[in-house]
C-alpha positions as CSV (number, residue, x, y, z in Angstrom):
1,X,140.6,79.3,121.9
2,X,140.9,81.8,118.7
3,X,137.8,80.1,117.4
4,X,135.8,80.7,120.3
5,X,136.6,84.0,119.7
6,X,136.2,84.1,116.1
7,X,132.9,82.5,116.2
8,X,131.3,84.8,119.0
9,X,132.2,87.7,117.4
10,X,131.7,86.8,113.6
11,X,129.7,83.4,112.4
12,X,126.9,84.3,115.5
13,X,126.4,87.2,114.0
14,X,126.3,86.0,110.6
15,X,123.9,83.3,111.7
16,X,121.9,85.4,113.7
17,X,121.2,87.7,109.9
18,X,120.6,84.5,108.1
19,X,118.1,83.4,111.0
20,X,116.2,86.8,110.6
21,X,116.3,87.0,106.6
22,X,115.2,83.9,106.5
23,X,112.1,84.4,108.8
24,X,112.1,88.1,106.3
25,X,111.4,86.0,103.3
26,X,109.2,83.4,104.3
27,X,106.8,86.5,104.9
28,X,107.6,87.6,101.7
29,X,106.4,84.2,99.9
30,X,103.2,84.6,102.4
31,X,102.2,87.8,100.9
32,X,102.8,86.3,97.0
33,X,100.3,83.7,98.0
34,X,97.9,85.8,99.6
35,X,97.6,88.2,96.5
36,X,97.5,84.6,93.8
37,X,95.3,83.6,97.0
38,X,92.8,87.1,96.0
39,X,93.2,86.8,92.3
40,X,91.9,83.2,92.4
41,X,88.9,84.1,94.7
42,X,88.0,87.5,92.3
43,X,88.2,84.9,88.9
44,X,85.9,82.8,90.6
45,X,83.5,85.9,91.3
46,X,83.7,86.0,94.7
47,X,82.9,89.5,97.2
48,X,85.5,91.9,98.1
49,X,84.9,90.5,102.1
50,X,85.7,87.0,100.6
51,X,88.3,88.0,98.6
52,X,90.4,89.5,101.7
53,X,89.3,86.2,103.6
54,X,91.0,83.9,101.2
55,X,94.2,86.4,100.9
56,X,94.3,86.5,104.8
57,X,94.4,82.7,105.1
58,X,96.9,81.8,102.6
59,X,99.6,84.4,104.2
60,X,99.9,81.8,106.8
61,X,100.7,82.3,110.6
62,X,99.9,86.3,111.2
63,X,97.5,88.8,110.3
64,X,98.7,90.9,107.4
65,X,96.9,93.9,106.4
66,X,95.0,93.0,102.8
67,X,93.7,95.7,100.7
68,X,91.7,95.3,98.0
69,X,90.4,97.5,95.1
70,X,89.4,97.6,91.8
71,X,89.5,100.4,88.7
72,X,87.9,100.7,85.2
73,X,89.4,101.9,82.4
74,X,89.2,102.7,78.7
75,X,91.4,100.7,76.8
76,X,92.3,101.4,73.1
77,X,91.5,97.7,72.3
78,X,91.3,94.4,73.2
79,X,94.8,93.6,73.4
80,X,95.5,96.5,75.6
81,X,96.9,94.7,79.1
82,X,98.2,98.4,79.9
83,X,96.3,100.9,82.2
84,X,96.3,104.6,81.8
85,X,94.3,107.6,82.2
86,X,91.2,108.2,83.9
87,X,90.1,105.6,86.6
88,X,86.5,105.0,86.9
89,X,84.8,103.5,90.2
90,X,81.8,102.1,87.5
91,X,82.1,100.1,84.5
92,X,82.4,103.3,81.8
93,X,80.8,103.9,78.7
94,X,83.8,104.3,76.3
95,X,83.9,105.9,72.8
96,X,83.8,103.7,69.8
97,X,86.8,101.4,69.5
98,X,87.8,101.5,73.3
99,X,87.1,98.7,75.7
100,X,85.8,99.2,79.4
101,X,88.6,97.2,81.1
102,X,88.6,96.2,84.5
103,X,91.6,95.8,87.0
104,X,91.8,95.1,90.3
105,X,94.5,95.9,93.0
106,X,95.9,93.5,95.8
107,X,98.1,95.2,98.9
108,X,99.6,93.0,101.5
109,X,101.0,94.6,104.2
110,X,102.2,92.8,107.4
111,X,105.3,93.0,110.2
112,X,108.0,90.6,110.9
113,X,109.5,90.3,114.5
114,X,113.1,89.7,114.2
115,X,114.1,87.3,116.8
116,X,117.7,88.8,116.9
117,X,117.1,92.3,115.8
118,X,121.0,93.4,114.4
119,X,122.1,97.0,114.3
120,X,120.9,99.1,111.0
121,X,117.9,96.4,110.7
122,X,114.5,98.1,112.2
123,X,111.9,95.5,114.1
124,X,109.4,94.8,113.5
125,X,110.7,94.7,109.7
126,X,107.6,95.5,107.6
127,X,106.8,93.6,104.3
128,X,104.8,95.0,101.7
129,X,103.9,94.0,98.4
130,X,101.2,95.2,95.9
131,X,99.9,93.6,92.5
132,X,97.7,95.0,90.5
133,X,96.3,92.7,87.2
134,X,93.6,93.2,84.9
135,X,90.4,90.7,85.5
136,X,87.9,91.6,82.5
């Protein structure tokens, strides 16, 4: 009888969390792969419209939000992977001994429905996750 009670009242809780972080991180790991998903597609040279295609369908089950941008910059050299100071929507022409570097920019924003939504945990629990990484 006391673990009837004890498990009502504390492990079905407990399970229910485990249920919902579980189903929290699996969207998680769906927007990892839909940004390597856009990487992949902008190495191979594909369109911006592509690229969002390819991120969408590796997310998985749902429709996350992708965005997708890109940035120039002037970079002090070659082995500069940092960017800083001014963007440019173009390729640039920099000054002698900078590089015009390119990088691009992959949002994925999407909503979880919590199946048992627990006090102090909002639903639909949104997941977001942005990359940026430079591709020339």
């Amino acid at each position: 009888m006391e673990f009837a009670l004890i498990g009502g009242l504390v492990l079905l809780p407990i399970m229910a969390g485990t249920v919902d972080y579980g189903l929290v991180l699996t969207s998680y790991a769906g927007a990892t792969r839909a940004q390597q998903a856009a990487f992949m597609a902008a190495l191979e040279g594909a369109s911006f419209s592509s690229i969002q295609s390819a991120a969408t369908t590796a997310y998985g089950s749902g429709s996350p939000q992708v965005t997708v941008s890109t940035a120039w910059y002037c970079a002090p050299s070659a082995q500069s992977w940092t960017h800083s100071g001014t963007s440019y929507s173009t390729e640039p022409n920099c000054p002698a001994g900078y590089l015009a570097t390119q990088y691009m920019t992959v949002a994925v924003a999407a909503t979880v429905s919590l199946p048992v939504p627990l006090p102090g945990v909002q639903s639909p629990y949104p997941v977001t996750s942005t990359t940026t990484v430079r591709i020339q």
